[in-house]
Each structure stands twice: as C-alpha cells, then as structure tokens.
N, C-alpha and C positions, 0 to 999 in steps of 0.2 A: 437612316437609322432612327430608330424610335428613344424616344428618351424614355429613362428609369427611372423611376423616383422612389428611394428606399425610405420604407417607414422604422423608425427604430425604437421599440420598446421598452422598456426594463420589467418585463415578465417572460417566465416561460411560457411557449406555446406548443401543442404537441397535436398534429394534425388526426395521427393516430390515437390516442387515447384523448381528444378531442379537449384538453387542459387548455385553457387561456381563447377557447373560440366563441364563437355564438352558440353555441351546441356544448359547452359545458354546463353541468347542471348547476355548478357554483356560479354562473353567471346572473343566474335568474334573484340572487342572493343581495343589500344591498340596505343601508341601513337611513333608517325612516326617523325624524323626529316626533315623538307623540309628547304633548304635557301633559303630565297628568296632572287630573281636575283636585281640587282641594277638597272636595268629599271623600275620592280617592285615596289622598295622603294619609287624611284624619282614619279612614278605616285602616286602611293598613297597619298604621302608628298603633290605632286603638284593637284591633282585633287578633294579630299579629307579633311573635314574639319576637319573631329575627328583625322584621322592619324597628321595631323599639328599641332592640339593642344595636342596631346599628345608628340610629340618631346618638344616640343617649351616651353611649361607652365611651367614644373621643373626646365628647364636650365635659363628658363626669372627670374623665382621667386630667384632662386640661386644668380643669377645679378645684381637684381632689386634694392637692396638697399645698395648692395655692402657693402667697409668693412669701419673699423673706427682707425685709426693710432695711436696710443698710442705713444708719441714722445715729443719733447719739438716743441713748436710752427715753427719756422723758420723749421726744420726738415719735420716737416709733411705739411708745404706748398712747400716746394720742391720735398717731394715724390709725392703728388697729382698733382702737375705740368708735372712731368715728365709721369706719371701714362696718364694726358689727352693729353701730345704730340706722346705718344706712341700709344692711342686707346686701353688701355688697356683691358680696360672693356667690350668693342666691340668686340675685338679678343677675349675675353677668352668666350664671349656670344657666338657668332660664331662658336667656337670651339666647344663647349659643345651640340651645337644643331646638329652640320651636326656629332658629334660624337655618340649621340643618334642615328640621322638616321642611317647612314650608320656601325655604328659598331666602326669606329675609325675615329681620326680627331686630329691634333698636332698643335702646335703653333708655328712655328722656332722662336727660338731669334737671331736674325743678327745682330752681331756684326761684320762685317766687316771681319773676318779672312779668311786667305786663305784658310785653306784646313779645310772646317768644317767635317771631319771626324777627326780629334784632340778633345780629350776632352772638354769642357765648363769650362776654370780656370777663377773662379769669382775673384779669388783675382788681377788680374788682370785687371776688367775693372777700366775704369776713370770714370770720370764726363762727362756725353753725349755717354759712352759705346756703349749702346745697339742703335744703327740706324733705328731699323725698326723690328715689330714684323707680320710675314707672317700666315696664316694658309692653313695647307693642309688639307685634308682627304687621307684617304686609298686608293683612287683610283689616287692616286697622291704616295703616300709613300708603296713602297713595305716594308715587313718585311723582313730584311737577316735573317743568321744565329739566332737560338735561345742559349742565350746562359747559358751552363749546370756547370759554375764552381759553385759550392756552394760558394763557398767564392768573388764570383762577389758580386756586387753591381747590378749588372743587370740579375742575374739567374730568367731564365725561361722566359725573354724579349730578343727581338732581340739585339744583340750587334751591331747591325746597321740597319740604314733605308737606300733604295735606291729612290731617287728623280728620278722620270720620266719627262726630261722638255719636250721643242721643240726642233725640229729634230732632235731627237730620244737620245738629250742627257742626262746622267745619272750622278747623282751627291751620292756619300754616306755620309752619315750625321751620325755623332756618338750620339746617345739616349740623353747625357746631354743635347744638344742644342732644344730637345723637349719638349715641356709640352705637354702630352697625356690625352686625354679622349680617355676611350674605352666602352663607351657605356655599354650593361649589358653582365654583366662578363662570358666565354663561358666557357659549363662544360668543355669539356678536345676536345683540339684541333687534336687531335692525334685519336680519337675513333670518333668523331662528323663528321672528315674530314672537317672542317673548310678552306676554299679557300683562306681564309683572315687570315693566322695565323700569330699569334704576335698582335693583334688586338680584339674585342671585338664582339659582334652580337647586331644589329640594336634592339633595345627598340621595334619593331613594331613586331620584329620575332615572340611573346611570345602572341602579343595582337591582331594581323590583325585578327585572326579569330572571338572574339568578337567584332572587329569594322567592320568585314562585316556583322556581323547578326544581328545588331544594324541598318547598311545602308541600307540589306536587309527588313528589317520590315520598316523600313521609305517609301520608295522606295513602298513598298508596300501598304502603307497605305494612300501612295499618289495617287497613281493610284484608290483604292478601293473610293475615296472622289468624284472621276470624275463618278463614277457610284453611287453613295447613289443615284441615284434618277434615277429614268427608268419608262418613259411611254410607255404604251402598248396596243397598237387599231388594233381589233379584226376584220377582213373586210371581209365581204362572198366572199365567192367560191377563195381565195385570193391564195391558189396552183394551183388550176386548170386552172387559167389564167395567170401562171406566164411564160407558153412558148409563149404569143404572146410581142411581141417585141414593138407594141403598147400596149396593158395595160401596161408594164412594165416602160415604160417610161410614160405614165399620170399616174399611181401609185406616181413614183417619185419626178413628178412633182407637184402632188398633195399636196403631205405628206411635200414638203420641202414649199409650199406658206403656210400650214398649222401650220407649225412651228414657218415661220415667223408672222406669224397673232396672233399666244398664244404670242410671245416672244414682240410685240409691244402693245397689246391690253390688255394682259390678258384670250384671250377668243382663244378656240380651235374650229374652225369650222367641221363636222362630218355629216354625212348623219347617217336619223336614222337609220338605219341597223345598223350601227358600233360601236363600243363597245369599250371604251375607260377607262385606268386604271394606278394607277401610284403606283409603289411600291420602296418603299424606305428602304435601308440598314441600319441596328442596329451598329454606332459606339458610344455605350459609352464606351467598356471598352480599344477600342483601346490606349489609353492613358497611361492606366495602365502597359498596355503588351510593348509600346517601353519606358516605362520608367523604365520598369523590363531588358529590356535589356540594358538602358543608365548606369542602375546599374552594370550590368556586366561588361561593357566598364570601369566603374570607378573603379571598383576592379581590372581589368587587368591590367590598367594604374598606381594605384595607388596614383590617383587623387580624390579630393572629387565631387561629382557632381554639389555642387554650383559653386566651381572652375573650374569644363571643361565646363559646358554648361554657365556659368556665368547667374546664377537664384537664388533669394532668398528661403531658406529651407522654404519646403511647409510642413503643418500640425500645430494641435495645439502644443502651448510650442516648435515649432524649430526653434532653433537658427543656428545650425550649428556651434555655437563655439565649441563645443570638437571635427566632423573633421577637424576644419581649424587648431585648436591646434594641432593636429595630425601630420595632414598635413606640417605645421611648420616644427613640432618635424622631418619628416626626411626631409626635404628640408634642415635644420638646420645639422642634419648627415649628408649627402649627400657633404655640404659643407668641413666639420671640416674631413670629410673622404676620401672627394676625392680632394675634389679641394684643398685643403690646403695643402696637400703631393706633388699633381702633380703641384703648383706650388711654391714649396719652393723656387727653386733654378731660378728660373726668380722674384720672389721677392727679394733675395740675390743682383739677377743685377738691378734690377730696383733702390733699395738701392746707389745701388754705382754708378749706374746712373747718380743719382739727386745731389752726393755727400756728400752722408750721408752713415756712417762708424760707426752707432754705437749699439755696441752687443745688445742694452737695448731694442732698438724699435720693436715692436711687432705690431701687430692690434688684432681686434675682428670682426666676422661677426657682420654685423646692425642686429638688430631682426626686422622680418617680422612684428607682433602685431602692430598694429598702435594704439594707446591712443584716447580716448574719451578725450573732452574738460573737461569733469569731473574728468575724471581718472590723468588727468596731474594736475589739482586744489588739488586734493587729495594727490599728489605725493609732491607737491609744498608744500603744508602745512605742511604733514608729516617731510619731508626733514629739513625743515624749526624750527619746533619745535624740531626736534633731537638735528637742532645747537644749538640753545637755553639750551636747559639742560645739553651740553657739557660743553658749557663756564660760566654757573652760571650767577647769578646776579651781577656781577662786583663785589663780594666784596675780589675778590684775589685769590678765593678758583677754579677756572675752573679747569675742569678734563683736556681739553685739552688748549693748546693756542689760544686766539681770533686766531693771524693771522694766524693759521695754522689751524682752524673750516674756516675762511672767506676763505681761497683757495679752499679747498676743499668744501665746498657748490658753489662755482662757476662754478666751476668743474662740480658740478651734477647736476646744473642748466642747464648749457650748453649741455650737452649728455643729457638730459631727452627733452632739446628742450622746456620745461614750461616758459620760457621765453625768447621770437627770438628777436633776436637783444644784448642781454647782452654780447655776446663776443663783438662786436663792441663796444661796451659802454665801457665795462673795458678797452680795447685799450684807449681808449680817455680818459677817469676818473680815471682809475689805482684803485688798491684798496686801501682801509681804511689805511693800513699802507703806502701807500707810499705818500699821502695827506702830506702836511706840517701845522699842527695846525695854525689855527688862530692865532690873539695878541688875543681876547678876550678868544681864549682856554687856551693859554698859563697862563695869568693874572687870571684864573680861576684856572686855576692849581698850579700855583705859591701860591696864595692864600691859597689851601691845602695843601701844603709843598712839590709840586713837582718840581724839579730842572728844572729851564730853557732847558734845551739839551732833554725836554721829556722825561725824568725817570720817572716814577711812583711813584707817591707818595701811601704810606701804605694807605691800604683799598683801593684804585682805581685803577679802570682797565683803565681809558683812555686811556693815551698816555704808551707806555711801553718802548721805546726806541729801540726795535727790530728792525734786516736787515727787509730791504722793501722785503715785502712778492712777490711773483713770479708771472704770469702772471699766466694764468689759461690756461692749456692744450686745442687748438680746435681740436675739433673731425672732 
C-alpha cells in the first residue's frame, strides 16, 4: 500500500471553475512593497487635493480644539501663557502633519544647553526654561544607532538623531529633547528595508493608490463632459476631395464661419446635400461610479466622506452622526495614544516653564462634538436641577453643602460653556458665600435666632458661617 499524505488548506478550491489553483487569474495577483520617493510625496501633498486633505484633516482635527488644564486658576493662566509664547500648538500641528506626510517629524525642545546630546533633566528647568520650540522632519534628522537594550527606555528607537544643518554641519541630539510623530507605524523595518529607519512610513504610502483612481476617474470624467455633445455633417464626395489642397482649405473655412453662425445665431447654415446630426453621451450614472471611488478614498484614509469632501450626508434619514461619532472616537485615540505619550515630557517642561511645580495638574482633550443651542439648554437644566435636589429645601437636611453644590455647578457651568461670560462674572461678583449679608439679611436672621457673625440659625440654610467658597476652576 502506498501512503497518502493529505494537504489541508483553509481556502476554497474548485477544480472546475479553476478558483484557488494555479490557473486562477487571481492567482497571478499579490501585493508588492514600493516607497515612495520624497519628491513623490511633496508632489502629491503639493499638487494634489485629496493627498493634502488626507495629511492635513486628522492632525488639524487633533489640534483644533486642543486641551483643557485642570489646575487652580493663576496656574492655568500661566501654563496657556507660556503654551501661546512658545507656539505650541502650531509646532505640534506642524509636526503632526509633515509627520504623516513624510513618515516622521520631531519637535526639539531648546532649552539653551550646550551639548544637546545630554539627556533632557526636567527637574532642572526654571521659569522661562524652554526658549524656543523648532520642528524637523526626517529629511533633516537622521536616525543613529537603534537601540537593543531591553531595559533602555528607548529600546527599539534610535538612541540618537543626527541633525544635518548648513555647511555640512552635524549635530546629535539625544531622543529626550524630541517629541516624535512617526506617521503610520512600519511593519518591520529590517524585512520592509525601510531607507528611513527609526522613523514611520508617510500616511499616503497605504492610500496614494486609491487617491489616484479616485483622480483618475475625475480626470476622466472631465474630459468625457467636453464631448457629451458631437455634431456630425455628412458632405458628399468629402474623401475623394480631400487631396486638393484647395477644397481642403474652403472645407475649413467653411465649417469654422459655420460654427461661428450656430454659436451666435442659433442656426447652422448647410447646403442640402449635407446631412447634419448631433449625438450626445449618456452621463447619469457617472456620479455614482466617482463617488464609489470617493468611498474608497474614505476607507483608505480613514476619513468620513462628509469630512474629506466637506458635503452634507445625502439620502433619506442621513445624518452622518454615527461617522462623525466614529470619526471622533479615533481622532479622540489617536490623541490619548499618541500625542499624549509623545508629549509627556515637553508638557513636564512647559509645566516648569511657566512656573508651575505642581504633581496635581493634569489636562483633558476638548471633545470635538459641538452642542446644539438646545442641547446646552438641556444640559443647563438638567445640571441645574441636580443642584437643586442636592442641597434640599433649605430646611438643614442637604445631602451636600450649598457652598460646595455652588462651586461645583460653576464649574460645569463654565466647561459646558452654557453660559459665556460667567467666569468673568464670578471674578467680579464672587460667589454666594463670599458676599457679605446685608443689615436687612442680617436683622432677618437675627430675628430667627441666627447669631450676628452669620451662624445659621436651626432650620435655615441662609447664612452658615462657612470659609468663603473657592473660585471656580477656568478651563
């Protein structure tokens, strides 16, 4: 007996309609690394509108409404001060976009020291530290060494970049003084052969070929508009006279006065023999077919399509809120996973920067969502009533304390934005507890047995004698 040796696949194969053999024609199919050249990119980026907005759109929306400082007031006006003399928010937009294009793109933090291949020791800067924040890309920052200690803090990243300035000189910069974007993440830089190692591959790598077939169908549907329409006149014996050099020219001359006479008049002049006819090309579903490829564009991008072409969702019942929710949801990761890692440690200096030293302050991304004027009336009521049922009806019994329900609704007043201007206002008006009772509240309270110095008298919540309640946190 002969032995069998069974092969076991996990595809279908169909011997007859020749699916999964050597003889299918999807076999011949198979997909190829190319990089593309950075001449390449820049034309794209630069000649090109869908490659622009597809850089441009995640890293802007990422930006756009930036972050919100959790801090004691004076604190978070000296972070945001420092934050708008440095450009921060400029640099790290900057950074993020020429990091998508190209693959990579850093930030320097210039702090003035001499030999920036030294670590980045925050605990050292002062108040006005950070001097100047620069951005490169990759075609500026070489990657050195990568480096292999497991127990690095920098394993599997270059343990230095090499600066290429002017005349030809070269500066090394040790990794801490970077905030890095590297664009979309490379499978393995060692097998891919990656030119650019230590570095990430251009966002455009993964998608140019649906944003050419997208410009190609454009492109062609452009040209095909300039022809929906073709007149056609039929002229005896009109080959047989085409070698005299005179007919050829009153031919010409004919047909181009005759053009001009439809095109001013309406009316095409023709001798009866001639035979005149106008056929015109079928574009209705041309629509359908590039906006089947805008589709493609938006999946490769990872873009919704209201968002790249900036159009309202067409059909009945579209809103387009569950992709812009979507959409959010990773712009929202995108943040909290990239940008907030790669910039911990230039928020540590900006911190110490401004002169602010304290473990507690923190921020939040803005959320994207912008509120309906309804939605923030609804938010405002709600809010509103919540405080209400906290603190009771004044008869003693509040779950929480008035003055500490009245900070914290100011609080959410202010970050929800339902009412602009109430941080100014509290600066000038202060809140409820810090007000100094009238003589007629006092004499009012005296009257029910409440001690002059503002104690509370049993059963009223008026006056309680509490520390003056805190200013309300700005965002």
């Amino acid at each position: 007996m002969s032995n069998v040796i069974a092969f076991v696949r996990d595809s279908l194969t169909s011997l007859v309609s020749r699916m999964g053999t050597d003889r299918d024609k999807a076999a011949t199919t198979f997909y190829a690394h190319t990089v593309l050249s950075d001449e390449q990119l820049i034309a794209a980026y630069s000649s090109a509108w869908l490659p622009r907005k597809i850089v441009d759109i995640p890293a802007l929306d990422a930006c756009r409404k930036w972050r919100d400082w959790q801090a004691k007031k004076p604190q978070i006006e000296a972070i945001e001060e420092e934050e708008k003399r440095l450009n921060v928010k400029g640099r790290i937009l900057e950074a993020a976009k020429k990091g998508r294009l190209f693959g990579g793109a850093a930030v320097y933090i210039g702090t003035g020291d001499a030999d920036p291949m030294q670590p980045l020791d925050v605990e050292r800067i002062g108040k006005g530290g950070i001097r100047y924040l620069n951005v490169m890309t990759r075609r500026q920052l070489s990657a050195g060494e990568i480096d292999r200690n497991p127990e690095s803090e920098w394993y599997g990243q270059p343990s230095y970049y090499k600066l290429s300035g002017a005349n030809g000189l070269q500066v090394d910069i040790h990794p801490s003084r970077l905030v890095r974007f590297t664009g979309a993440m490379p499978a393995d830089d060692e097998i891919s052969g990656n030119p650019w190692q230590g570095w990430g591959d251009s966002v455009l790598q993964a998608t140019l070929d649906a944003i050419k077939n997208a410009d190609s169908t454009a492109g062609n549907i452009a040209s095909l508009v300039f022809e929906a329409k073709i007149d056609i006149i039929r002229v005896p014996d009109f080959m047989a006279n085409l070698n005299n050099e005179v007919y050829r020219s009153k031919i010409l001359e004919r047909y181009t006065l005759a053009n001009m006479a439809k095109g001013i008049n309406g009316t095409l002049l023709l001798d009866k023999e001639e035979e005149y006819e106008s056929k015109t090309a079928a574009l209705g579903g041309l629509t359908d077919i590039l906006m089947a490829f805008m589709q493609i564009v938006s999946g490769a991008a990872d873009i919704p399509v209201t968002r790249l072409l900036g159009q309202s969702p067409a059909g009945m019942n579209a809103t387009g809120t569950s992709d812009m929710k979507n959409y959010h949801d990773r712009i929202q990761s995108m943040q909290e996973l990239e940008f907030t890692p790669a910039m911990r440690r230039l928020d540590e200096c900006i911190e110490r920067s401004a002169g602010v030293k304290d473990p507690d302050v923190h921020y939040h991304w803005a959320p994207l969502e912008q509120m309906s004027e309804k939605e923030r009336a609804d938010i405002f009521k709600t809010t509103a009533d919540a405080a209400r049922q906290l603190v009771g009806t004044g008869t003693g019994q509040e779950i929480v304390p008035r003055e500490a329900v009245s900070d914290a609704l100011v609080n959410r007043l202010v970050e929800d934005g339902v009412l602009p201007g109430l941080d100014a206002a509290m600066e000038k008006y202060g809140t409820l507890a810090e007000q100094e009772p009238s003589e007629e509240e006092l004499a009012a309270a005296a009257a029910a047995g409440a001690p002059k110095d503002g104690g509370a008298p049993i059963g009223d919540a008026t006056f309680r004698g509490r520390p003056k309640a805190k200013k309300p946190r700005k965002r």
